[in-house]
C-alpha positions in Angstrom: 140.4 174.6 310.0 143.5 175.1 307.7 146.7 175.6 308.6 147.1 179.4 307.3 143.9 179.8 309.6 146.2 179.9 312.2 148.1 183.3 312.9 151.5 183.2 311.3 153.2 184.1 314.7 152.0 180.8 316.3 154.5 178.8 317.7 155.6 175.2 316.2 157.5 173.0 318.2 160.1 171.5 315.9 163.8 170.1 315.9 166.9 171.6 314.3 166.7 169.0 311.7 164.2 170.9 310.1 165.4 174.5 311.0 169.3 174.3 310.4 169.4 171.0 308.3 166.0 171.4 306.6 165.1 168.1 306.5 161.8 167.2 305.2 158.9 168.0 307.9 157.1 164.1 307.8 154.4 164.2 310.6 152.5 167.1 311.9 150.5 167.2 315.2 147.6 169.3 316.3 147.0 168.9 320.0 143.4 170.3 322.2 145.1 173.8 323.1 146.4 174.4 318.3 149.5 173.6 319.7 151.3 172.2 317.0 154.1 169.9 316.5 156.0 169.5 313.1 159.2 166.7 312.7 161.6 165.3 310.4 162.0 161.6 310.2 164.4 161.9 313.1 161.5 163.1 315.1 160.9 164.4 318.4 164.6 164.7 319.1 164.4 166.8 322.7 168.2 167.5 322.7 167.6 169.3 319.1 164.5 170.8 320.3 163.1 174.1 318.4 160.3 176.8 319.1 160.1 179.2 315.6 156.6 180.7 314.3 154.5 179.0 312.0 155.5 181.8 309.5 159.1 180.9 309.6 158.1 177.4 309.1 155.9 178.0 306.0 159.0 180.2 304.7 161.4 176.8 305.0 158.7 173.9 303.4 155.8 175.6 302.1 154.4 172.2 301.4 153.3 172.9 304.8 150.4 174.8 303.5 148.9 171.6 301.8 148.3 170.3 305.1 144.3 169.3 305.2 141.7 170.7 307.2 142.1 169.5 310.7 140.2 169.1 314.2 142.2 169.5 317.6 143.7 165.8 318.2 144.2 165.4 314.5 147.5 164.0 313.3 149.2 163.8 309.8 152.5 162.3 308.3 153.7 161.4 304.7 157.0 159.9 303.4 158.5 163.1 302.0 158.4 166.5 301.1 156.4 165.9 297.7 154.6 163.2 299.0 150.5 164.4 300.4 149.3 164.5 303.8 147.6 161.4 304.8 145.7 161.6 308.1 147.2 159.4 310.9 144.0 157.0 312.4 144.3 155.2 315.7 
């Protein structure tokens, strides 16, 4: 699956960083359920906790849409904006 599989009014659980301060999104989380969870080096801050559609993400770092195919479970991070997707292993 890719991420513009996914319908573009699916929620991503974010931080403010990225929203208000637009940050650079750095990992990106795909749990069993396609929930998805996309940080800022600051990441999973709960007191700056975000819900916003996967459309208004692409809209802020359409980099986004470089993501590679992913499973459920999968994870991904890189070291900036311009930097690719690397696929986190455990």
């Amino acid at each position: 699956m890719i991420i513009t599989d996914l319908e573009s009014n699916k929620s991503i659980f974010t931080t403010s960083y990225a929203i208000n301060d637009k940050k650079d999104i750095v990992y990106v989380s795909i749990d069993e359920d396609l929930d998805l969870q996309m940080f800022t080096d600051e990441g999973a801050d709960m007191e700056n906790a975000m819900v916003v559609s996967l459309k208004d993400m692409l809209e802020i770092d359409n980099s986004i849409s470089m993501l590679p195919e992913f499973e459920k479970g999968d994870a991904f991070q890189r070291t900036d904006k311009k930097a690719a997707w690397v696929k986190i292993t455990e």
